[in-house]
C-alpha positions as CSV (number, residue, x, y, z in Angstrom):
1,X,0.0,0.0,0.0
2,X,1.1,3.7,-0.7
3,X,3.2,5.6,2.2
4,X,1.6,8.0,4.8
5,X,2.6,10.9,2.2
6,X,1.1,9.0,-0.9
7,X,-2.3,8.9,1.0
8,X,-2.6,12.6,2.3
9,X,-1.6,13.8,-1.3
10,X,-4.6,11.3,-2.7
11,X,-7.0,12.8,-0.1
12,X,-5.6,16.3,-1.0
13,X,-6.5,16.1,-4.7
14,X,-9.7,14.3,-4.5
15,X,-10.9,18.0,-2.5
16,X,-9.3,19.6,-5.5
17,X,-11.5,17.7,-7.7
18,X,-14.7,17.7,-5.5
19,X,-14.3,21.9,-5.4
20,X,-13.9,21.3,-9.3
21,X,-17.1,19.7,-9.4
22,X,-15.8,15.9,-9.8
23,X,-17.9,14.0,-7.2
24,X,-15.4,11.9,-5.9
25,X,-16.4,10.1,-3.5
26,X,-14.6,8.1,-0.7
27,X,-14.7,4.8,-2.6
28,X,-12.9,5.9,-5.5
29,X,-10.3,7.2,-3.7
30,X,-9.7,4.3,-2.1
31,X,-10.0,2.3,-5.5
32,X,-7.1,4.7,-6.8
33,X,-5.1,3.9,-3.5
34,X,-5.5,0.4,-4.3
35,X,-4.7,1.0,-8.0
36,X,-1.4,3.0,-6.8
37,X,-0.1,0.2,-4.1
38,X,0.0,-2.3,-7.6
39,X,2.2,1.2,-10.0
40,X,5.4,3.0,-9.7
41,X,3.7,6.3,-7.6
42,X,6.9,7.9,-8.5
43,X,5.8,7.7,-12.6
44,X,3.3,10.6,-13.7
45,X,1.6,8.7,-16.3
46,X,0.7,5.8,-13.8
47,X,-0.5,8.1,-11.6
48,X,-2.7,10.1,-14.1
49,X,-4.6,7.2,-15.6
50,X,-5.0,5.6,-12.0
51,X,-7.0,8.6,-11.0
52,X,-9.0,8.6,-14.1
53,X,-9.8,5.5,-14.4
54,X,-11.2,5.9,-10.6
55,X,-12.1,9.1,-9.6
56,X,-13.9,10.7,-12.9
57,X,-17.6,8.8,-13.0
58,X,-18.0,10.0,-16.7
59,X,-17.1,12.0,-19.5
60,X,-18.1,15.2,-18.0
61,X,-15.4,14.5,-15.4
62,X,-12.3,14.5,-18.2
63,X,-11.7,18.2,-18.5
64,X,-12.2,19.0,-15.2
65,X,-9.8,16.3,-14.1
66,X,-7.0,17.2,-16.7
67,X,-7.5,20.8,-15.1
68,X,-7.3,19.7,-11.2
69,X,-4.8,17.0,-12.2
70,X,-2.2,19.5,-13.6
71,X,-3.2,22.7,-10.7
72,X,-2.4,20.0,-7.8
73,X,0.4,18.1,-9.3
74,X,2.3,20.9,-11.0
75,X,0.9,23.8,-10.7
76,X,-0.1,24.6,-14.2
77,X,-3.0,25.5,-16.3
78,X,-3.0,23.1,-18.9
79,X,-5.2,20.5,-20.1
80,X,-4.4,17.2,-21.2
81,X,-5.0,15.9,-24.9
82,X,-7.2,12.9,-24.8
83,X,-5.5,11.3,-27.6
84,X,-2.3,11.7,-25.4
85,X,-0.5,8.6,-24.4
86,X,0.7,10.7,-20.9
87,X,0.4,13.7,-19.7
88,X,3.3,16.0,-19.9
89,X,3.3,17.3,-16.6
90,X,6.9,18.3,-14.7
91,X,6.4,17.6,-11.5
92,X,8.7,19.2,-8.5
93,X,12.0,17.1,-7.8
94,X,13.2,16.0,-4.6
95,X,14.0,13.1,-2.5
96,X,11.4,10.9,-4.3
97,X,9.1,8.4,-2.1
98,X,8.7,4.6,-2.9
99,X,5.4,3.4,-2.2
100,X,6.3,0.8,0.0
101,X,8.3,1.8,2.7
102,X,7.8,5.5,2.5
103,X,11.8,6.3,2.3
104,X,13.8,8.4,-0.1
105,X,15.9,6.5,-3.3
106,X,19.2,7.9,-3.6
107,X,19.8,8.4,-7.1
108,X,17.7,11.6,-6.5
109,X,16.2,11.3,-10.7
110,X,12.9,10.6,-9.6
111,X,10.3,13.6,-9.0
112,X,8.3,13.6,-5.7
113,X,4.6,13.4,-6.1
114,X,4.1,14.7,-2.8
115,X,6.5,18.0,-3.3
116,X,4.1,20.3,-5.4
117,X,0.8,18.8,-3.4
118,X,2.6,19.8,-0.3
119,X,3.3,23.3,-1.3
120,X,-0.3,23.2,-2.3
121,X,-1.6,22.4,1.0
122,X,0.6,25.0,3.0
123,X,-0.1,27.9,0.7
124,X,-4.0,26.8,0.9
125,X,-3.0,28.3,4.9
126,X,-1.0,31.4,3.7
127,X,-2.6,34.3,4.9
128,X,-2.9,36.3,1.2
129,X,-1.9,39.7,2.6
130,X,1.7,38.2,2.8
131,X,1.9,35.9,-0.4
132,X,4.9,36.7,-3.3
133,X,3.7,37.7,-6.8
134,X,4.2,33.8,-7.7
135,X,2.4,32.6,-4.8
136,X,-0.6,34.9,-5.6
137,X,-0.4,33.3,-9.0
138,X,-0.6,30.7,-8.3
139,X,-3.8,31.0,-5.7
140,X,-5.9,32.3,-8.8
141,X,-5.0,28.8,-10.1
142,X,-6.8,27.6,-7.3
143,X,-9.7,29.8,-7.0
144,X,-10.6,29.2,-10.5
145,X,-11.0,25.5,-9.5
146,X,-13.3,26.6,-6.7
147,X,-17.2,25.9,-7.4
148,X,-18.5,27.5,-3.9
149,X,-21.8,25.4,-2.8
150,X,-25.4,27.3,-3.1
151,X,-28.0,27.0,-0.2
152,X,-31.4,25.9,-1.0
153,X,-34.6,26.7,0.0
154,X,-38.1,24.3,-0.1
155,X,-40.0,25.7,-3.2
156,X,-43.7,26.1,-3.0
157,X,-44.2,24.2,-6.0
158,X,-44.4,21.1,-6.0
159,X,-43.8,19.2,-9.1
160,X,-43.9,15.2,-10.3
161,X,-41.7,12.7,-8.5
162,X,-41.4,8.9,-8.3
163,X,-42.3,9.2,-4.2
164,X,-43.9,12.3,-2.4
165,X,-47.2,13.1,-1.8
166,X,-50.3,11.6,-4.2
167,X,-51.0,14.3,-7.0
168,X,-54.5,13.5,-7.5
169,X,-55.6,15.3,-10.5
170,X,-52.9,13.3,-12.2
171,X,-53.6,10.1,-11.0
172,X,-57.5,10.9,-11.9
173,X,-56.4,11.7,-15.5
174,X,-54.4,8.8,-15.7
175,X,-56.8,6.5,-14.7
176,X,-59.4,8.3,-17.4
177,X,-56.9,7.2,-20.1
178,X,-56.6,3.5,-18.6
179,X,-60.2,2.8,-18.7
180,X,-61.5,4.5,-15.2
181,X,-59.3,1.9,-13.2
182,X,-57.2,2.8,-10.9
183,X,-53.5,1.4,-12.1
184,X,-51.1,3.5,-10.7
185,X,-50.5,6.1,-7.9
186,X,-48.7,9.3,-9.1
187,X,-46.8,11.2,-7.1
188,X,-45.5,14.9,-6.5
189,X,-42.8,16.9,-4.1
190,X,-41.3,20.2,-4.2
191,X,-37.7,20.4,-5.0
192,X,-35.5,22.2,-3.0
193,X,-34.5,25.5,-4.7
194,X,-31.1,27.5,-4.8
195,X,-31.2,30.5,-1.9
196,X,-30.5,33.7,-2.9
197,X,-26.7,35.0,-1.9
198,X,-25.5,38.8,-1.8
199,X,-21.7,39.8,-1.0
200,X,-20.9,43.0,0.3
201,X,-17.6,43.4,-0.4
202,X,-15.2,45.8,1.8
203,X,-12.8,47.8,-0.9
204,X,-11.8,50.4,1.4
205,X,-7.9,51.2,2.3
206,X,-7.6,48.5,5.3
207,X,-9.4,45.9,3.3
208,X,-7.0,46.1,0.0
209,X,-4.7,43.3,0.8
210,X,-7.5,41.0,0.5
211,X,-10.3,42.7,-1.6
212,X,-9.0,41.1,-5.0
213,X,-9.1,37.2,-3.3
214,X,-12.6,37.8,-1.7
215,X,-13.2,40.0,-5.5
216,X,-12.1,36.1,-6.7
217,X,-14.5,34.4,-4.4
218,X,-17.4,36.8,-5.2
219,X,-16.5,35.6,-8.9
220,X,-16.4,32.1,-8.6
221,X,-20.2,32.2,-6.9
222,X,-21.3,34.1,-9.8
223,X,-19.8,32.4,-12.2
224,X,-21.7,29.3,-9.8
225,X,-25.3,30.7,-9.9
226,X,-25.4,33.4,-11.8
227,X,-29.1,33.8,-11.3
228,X,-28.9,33.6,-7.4
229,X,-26.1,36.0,-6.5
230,X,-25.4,40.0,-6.2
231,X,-22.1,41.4,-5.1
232,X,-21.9,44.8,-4.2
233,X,-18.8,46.4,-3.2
234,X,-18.6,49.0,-0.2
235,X,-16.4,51.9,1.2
236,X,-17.9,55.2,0.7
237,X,-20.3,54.2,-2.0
238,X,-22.2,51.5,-2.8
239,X,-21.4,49.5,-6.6
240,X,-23.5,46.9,-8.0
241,X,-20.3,44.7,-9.8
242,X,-22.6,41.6,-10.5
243,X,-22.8,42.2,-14.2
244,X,-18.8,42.6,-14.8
245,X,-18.3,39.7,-12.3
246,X,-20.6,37.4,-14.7
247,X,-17.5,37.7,-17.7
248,X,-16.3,33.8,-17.5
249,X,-12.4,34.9,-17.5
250,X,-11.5,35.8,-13.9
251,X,-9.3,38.5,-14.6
252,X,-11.3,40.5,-17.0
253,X,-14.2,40.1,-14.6
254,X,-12.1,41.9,-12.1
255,X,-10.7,44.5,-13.9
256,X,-14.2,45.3,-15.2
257,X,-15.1,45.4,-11.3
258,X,-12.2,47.9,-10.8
259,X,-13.4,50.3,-13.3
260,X,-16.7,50.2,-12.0
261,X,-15.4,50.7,-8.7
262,X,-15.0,54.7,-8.2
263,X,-14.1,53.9,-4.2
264,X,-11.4,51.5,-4.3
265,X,-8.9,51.9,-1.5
266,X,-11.2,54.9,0.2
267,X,-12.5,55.2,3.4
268,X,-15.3,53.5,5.1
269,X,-18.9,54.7,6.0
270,X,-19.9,51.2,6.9
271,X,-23.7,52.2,8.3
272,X,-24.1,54.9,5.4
273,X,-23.4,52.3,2.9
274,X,-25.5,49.6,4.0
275,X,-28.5,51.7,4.9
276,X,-28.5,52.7,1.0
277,X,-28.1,49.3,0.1
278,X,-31.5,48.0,2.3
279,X,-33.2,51.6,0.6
280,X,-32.4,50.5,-2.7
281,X,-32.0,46.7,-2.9
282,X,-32.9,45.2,0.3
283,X,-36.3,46.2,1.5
284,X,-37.3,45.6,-2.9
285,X,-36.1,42.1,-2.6
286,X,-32.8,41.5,-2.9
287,X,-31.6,40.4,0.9
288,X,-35.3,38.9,1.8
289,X,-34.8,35.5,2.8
290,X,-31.2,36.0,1.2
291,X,-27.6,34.6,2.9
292,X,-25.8,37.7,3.2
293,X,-22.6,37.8,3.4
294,X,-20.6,40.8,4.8
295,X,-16.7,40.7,3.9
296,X,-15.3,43.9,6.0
297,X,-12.7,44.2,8.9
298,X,-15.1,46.5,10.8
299,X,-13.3,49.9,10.5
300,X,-16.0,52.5,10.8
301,X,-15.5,56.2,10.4
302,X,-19.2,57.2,10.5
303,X,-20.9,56.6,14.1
304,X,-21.6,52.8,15.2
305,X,-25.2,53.6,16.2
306,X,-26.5,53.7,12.9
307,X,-24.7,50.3,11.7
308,X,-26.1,48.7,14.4
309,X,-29.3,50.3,13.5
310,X,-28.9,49.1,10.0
311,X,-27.5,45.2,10.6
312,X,-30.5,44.8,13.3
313,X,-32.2,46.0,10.0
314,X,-30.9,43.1,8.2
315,X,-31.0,40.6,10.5
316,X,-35.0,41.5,10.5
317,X,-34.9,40.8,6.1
318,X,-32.5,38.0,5.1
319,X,-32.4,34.4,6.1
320,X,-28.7,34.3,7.4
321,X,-26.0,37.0,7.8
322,X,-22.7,36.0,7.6
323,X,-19.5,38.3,8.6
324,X,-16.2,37.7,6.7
325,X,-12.8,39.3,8.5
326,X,-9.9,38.3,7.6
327,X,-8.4,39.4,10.7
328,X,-10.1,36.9,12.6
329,X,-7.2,34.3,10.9
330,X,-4.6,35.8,13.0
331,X,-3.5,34.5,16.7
332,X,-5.2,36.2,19.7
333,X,-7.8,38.1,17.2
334,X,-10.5,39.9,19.4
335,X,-13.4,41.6,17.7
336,X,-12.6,44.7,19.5
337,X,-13.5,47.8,17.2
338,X,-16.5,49.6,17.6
339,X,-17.7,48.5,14.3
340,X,-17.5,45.0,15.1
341,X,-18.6,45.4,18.4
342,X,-22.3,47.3,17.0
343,X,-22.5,43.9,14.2
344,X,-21.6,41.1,16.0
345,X,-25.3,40.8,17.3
346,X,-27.0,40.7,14.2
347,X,-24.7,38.1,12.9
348,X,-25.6,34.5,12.4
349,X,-21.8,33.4,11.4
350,X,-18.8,34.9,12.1
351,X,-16.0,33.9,10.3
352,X,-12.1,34.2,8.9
353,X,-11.3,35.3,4.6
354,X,-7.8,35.5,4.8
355,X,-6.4,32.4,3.2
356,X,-7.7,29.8,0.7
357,X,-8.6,27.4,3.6
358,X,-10.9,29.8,4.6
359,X,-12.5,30.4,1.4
360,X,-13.4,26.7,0.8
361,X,-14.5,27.0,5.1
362,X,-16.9,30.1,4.0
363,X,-18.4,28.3,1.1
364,X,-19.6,25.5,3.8
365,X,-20.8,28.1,6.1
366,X,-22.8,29.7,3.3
367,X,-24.0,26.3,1.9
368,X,-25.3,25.0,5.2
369,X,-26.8,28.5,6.4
């Protein structure tokens, strides 16, 4: 069987590929453990077609997989030609790893599966205020693989299914058509429905190390349900950036965003901001029975009374508020300001945004609210 490494760089890529949208689920992964204790772990190739023979569950898994397979082994954005005998993928050298007795081979030619997958794992814990130019790189690799979860709601509608409730206009007309006897039972059940989500995104001074990840997140839940988010940024103004967010290339979505943006890297007026949002969008609609989800550190120049006022407002609309700081990564981290202190009880989640880790955390919290 594979080494201790060989298995936490298996589970690490089958999360990359469920966040890509490749269901796979605990037996395959250990049906590509088994495949790798019987191949040479140490060969890309082996590796490659091991995992797609047992992970992908059809041909709608093949892209995505060539995608996830390339961003966790090596880091690149390639796919994989179909026809191809083996992928051409450079993976990071090192000490390599034999599957058997987990120890190093001396002659050093070998690469190291578990080199890049590391690297992977610890800059999924990097706080992004402090990542290099390369390490920010590659992070957009990563968020681009990330498919954040919608919540869903019971529909009123209720429409046919094979178990549910008897429909009995249809079972009526169904008997009509079988001769007035009674041969079948038909049935009916409302499906869940996706939840409405809205982001209110911080894009004041203190938030711009992190405004263009939690910008990347806001686009991959568009790009998600395009139909069942907003995304409005704050500071001193409030933007609508759902449209520009909707462009399917990541960085032309954001640098649409930018130029829409006439407050980037202001100040903040945190209660101002999101009373003209519930004026305008939230008492027509938009945050009624919504998730919202408030990305901000909590710096408020205006008075805290009226955000209170105005989150208490909130609370009263949507189905869930959720508040995003990515201060609250950090050691000792105390919700101390006074614009914290005035949201903090209207909030139903409080969570961290400051590394990929906690992305993939708030897409749960969202998903479950």
């Amino acid at each position: 069987m594979p080494g201790r490494d060989v298995v936490d760089t298996v589970l690490g890529f089958a999360r990359t590929l469920r966040h890509a949208g490749v269901g796979a689920s605990p037996d395959r992964v250990s049906a590509m453990l088994s495949a790798l204790g019987h191949l040479d772990v140490l060969d890309p190739a082996a590796v490659y077609w091991a995992g797609r023979l047992t992970l992908c569950a059809g041909p709608d898994d093949l892209d995505r997989y060539d995608v996830a397979f390339l961003a966790w082994f090596s880091g690149q954005r390639a796919r994989i030609p179909r026809t191809a005998a083996q992928p051409e993928v450079r993976l990071a050298a090192s000490a390599p790893l034999d599957a058997g007795t987990g120890e190093g081979d001396d002659d050093g030619d070998a690469p190291d599966l578990a080199a890049q997958a590391s690297a992977d794992e610890v800059l999924r814990h990097r706080d992004v205020a402090g990542l290099t130019d390369a390490e920010r790189a590659h992070l957009r690799q990563l968020f681009a693989l990330l498919v954040p979860a919608s919540p869903m709601r019971p529909a009123r509608r209720r429409r046919p299914a094979v178990h549910g409730a008897i429909h009995p206009g249809r079972t009526v007309r169904r008997a009509l058509r079988d001769g007035g006897e009674v041969s079948r039972l038909l049935h009916r059940r409302a499906r869940p429905r996706p939840r409405r989500v809205v982001l209110l995104i911080d894009v004041s001074g203190s938030m711009t190390p992190y405004a263009d990840a939690l910008l990347r997140f806001a686009h991959a839940a568009v790009r998600a349900r395009p139909v069942s988010t907003e995304v409005f940024t704050i500071g001193t103004r409030l933007t609508r950036v759902t449209r520009e967010l909707r462009l399917r290339d990541p960085d032309r979505a954001l640098a649409a965003g930018g130029q829409a943006i006439p407050d980037w890297s202001g100040g903040t007026r945190l209660g101002e901001v999101l009373k003209a949002f519930l004026d305008r969008w939230g008492q027509r609609g938009t945050a009624r029975g919504a998730v919202v989800v408030v990305c901000s550190d909590g710096w408020e120049r205006g008075g805290t009374d009226l955000l209170a006022a105005q989150m208490a407002r909130l609370r009263r609309l949507a189905h869930a508020v959720v508040w995003v700081n990515p201060h609250k990564g950090r050691s000792g981290y105390e919700p101390l300001t006074g614009g914290m202190q005035a949201a903090l009880p209207s909030v139903d989640h409080f969570v961290a945004g400051h590394s990929m880790a906690a992305f993939e955390e708030l897409s749960g919290v969202i998903s479950r609210a």
